[in-house]
VONU-742666 format. One record per residue (C-alpha): x, y, z. Coordinates in steps of 0.001 Angstrom, whole numbers, padded with zeros to 6 digits, always signed. Example, Ala and Ser with C-alpha at 12.3 -4.5 7.8 and 13.67 -1.06 7.14 Angstrom:
BEGIN
+012300-004500+007800 +013670-001060+007140 
END
This chain:
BEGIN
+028656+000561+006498 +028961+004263+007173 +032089+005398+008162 +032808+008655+010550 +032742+011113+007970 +029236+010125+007140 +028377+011541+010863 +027087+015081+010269 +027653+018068+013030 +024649+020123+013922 +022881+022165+011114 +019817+021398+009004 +017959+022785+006395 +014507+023916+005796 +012270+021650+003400 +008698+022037+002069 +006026+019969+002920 +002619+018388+003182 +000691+019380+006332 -002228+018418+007725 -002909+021828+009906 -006383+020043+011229 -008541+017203+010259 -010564+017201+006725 -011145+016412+003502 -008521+017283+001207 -008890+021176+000824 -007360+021520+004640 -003599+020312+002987 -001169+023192+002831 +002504+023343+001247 +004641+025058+004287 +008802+025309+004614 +009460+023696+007622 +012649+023185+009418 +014533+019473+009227 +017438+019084+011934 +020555+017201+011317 +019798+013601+011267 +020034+012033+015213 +021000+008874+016990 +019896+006268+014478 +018844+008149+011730 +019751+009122+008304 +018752+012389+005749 +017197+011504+002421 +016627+014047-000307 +012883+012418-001431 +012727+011499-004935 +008814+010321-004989 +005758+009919-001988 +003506+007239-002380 -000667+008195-001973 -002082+006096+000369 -005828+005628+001527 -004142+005546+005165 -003164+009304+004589 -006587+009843+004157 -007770+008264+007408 -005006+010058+009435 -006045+013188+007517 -009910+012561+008468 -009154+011761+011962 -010617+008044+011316 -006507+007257+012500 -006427+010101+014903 -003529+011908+015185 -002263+015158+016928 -002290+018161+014095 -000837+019907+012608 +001237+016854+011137 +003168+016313+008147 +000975+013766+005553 +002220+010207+003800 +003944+007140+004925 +005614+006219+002045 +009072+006932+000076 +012031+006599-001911 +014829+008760-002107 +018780+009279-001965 +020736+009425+001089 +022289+012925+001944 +023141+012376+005985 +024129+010043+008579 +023814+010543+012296 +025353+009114+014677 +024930+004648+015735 +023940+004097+012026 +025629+000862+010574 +024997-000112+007058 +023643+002969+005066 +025438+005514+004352 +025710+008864+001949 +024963+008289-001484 +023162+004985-001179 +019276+004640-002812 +016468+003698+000374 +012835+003351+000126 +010107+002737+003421 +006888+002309+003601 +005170+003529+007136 +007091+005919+008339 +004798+009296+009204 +006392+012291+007699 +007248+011043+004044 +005516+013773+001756 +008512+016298+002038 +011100+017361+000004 +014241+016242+002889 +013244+014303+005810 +015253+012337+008406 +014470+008617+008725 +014833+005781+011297 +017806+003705+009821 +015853+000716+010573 +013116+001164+008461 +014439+001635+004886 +015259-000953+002619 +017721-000742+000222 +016615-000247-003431 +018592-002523-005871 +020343-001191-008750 +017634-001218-012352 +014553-000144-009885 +013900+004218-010492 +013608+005295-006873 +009601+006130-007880 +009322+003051-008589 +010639+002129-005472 +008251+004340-003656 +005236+002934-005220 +006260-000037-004209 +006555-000232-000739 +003464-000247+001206 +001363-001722-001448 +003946-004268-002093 +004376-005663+000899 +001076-005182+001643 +000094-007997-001487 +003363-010317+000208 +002216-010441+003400 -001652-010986+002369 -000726-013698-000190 +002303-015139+002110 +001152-015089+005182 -002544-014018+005769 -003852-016451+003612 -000714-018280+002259 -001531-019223-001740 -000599-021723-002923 -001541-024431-006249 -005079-024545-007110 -006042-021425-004510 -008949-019286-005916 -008989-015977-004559 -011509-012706-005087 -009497-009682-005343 -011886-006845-005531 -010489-003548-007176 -008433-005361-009145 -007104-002242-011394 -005862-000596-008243 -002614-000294-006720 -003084-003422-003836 -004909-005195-006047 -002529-005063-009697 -000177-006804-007108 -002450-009168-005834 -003237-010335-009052 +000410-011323-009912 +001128-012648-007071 -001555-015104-006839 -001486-016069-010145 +002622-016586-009409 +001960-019093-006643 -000237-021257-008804 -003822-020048-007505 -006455-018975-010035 -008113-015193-009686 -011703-013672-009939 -011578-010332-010594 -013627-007140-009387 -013923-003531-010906 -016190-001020-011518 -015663-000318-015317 -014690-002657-018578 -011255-000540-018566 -010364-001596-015243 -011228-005300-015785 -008935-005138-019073 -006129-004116-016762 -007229-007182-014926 -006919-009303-017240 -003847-008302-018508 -002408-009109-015633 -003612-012459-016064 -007120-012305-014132 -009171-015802-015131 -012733-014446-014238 -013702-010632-014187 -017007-008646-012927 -017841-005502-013249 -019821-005021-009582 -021203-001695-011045 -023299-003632-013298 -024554-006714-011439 -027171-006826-009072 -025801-010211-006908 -022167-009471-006767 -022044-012758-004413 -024146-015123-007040 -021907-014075-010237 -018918-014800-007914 -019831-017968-007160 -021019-018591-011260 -017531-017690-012439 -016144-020304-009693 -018206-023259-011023 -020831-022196-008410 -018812-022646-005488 -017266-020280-002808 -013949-018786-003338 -011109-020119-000586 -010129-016293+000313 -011435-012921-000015 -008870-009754-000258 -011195-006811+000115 -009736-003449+000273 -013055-001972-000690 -014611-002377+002556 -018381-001426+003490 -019791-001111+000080 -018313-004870-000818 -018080-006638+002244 -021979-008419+002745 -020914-010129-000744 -017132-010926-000026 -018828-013045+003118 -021508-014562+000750 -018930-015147-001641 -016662-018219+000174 -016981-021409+000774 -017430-023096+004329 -014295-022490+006294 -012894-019882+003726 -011026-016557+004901 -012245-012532+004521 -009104-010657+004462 -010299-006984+005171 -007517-004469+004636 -008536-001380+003473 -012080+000922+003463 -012281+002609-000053 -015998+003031+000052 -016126+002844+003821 -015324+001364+007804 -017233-001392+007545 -019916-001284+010431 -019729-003972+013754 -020336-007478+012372 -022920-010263+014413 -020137-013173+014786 -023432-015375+014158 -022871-014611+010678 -019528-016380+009931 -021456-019161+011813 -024409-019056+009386 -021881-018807+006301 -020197-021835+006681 -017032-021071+009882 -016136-018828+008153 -012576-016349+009643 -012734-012611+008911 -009132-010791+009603 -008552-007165+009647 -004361-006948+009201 -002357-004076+008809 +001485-004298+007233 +002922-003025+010791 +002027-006106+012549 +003412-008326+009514 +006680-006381+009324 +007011-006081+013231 +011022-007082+013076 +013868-005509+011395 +014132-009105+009454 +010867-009306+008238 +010299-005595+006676 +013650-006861+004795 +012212-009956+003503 +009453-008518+002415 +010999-005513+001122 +013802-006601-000553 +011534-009672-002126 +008943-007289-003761 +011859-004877-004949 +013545-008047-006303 +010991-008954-007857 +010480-005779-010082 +014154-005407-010569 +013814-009062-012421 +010883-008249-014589 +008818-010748-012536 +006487-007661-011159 +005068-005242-012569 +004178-001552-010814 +001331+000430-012905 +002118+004099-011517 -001134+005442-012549 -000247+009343-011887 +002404+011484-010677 +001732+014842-008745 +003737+017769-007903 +003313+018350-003885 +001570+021819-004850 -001483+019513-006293 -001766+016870-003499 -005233+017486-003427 -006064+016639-006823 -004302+013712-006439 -006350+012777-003616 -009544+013308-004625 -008841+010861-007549 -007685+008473-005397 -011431+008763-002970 -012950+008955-006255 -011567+005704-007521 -010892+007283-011088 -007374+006146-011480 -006096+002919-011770 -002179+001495-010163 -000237+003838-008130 -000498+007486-007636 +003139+009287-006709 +003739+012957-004968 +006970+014336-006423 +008381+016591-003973 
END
């Protein structure tokens, strides 16, 4: 718990930082100083250690998730704590915090909402801890409570080598369920496999993605779909499950995925087609802690592993974006402020 001389008087300091000065591809990203008040009512100051790369930065920076500009880029961080404001109860100076969707990450200080950050457990680096977050709890709530997994499930997880889907691959093959794996190169599927994958396909080099699904499953439809991929894999996710089987949407690599006739999931046996997003599955102060603190758990005890795939200094954000839309990196990329 944070005690009085925690609480900071007015000042600040002046931190740089990623901003989005107006919406476009990645060249539009600038480095600027900007100016970081004293933590407020409810908040705390954390020196950023590491900023996780998200595909959601890139909507917001595209406009696809509008947002007012000029903004400071990323969701997503770890760091130490350096302030307390005022009506903050257990955090206090000194103690390690990561969060996950919280606008404003990809700076060197920023001030953060004491009730998002979970606290990162002793044996977890704090960018570890960042590339953890949103893609971890991302994988727990799909596998938990989207489609909850369980003994005998068999799940598609297309990109498999990437950061979502690493996860997804140990989790579902924790909870007893049995995984086909997606990729678009032989390296990627070895990652796969490492990670315990039972069936891989390289969808770069097959001309029925849906058919050799449904081959590697004894030529039946998989119970549940997690397709971060989007447009350029979603006709053969649907064609891929069996009668009364779940498309889990989350993400739009290749693309938004255009309005879908309903008729269809008729046609294709009932089929249910969700579109989550983490905020609505960590909408509590409870939940984002379960979540959070199981995932970070998890990797402190070996039983996870986090592939951090690249790590950027802030000045070359851009590069490590267009890798990211380019799909030619595998796990988790990292900003280091």
């Amino acid at each position: 718990m944070a005690s009085d001389t925690d609480v900071q008087t007015p000042g600040g300091t002046t931190a740089r930082a990623l901003v989005v000065p107006r919406h476009g591809d990645s060249s539009v990203l600038e480095v600027r100083d900007v100016a970081v008040p004293m933590p407020g009512e409810g908040e705390v100051q954390v020196e950023v250690a590491a900023v996780g790369v998200n595909f959601i930065d890139v909507y917001q920076r595209q406009g696809v998730y509008p947002l007012t500009t000029p903004f400071v880029s990323c969701s997503e961080g770890a760091g130490t704590v350096t302030a307390v404001g005022p009506g903050v109860d257990g955090v206090q100076v000194g103690d390690r915090v990561a969060w996950g969707q919280e606008l404003g990450a990809g700076a060197t200080v920023v001030n953060r909402p004491a009730d998002v950050l979970v606290p990162v457990p002793d044996g977890v680096d704090l960018d570890v801890a960042a590339a953890a977050m949103l893609q971890g709890m991302t994988a727990h709530y799909l596998v938990t409570s989207t489609y909850p997994v369980g003994e005998g499930t068999v799940a598609l997880v297309h990109a498999a080598a990437g950061g979502v889907g690493q996860l997804l691959v140990q989790m579902v093959k924790a909870k007893g369920g049995r995984v086909i794996a997606t990729a678009g190169s032989a390296a990627k599927l070895e990652i796969a496999r490492g990670l315990g994958a039972d069936a891989l396909i390289n969808y770069a080099e097959v001309d029925d993605l849906a058919a050799e699904v449904r081959k590697a499953n004894g030529d039946k439809g998989v119970d549940v779909v997690y397709d971060g991929v989007g447009k350029a894999t979603f006709d053969a996710s649907l064609a891929s499950l069996r009668p009364r089987g779940m498309m889990v949407l989350f993400g739009g690599a290749s693309g938004q995925v255009p309005p879908l006739d309903l008729q269809r999931l008729n046609s294709g046996g009932s089929l249910f087609v969700t579109r989550p997003t983490l905020g609505h599955y960590t909408a509590t102060r409870e939940e984002l802690l379960e979540r959070g603190t199981a995932v970070l758990g998890d990797i402190a005890a070996g039983r996870l592993r986090i592939d951090i795939g690249g790590r950027y200094p802030l000045e070359q954000a851009a590069t490590a974006y267009d890798d990211l839309e380019g799909r030619r990196t595998t796990g988790k990329l990292l900003l280091l402020p």
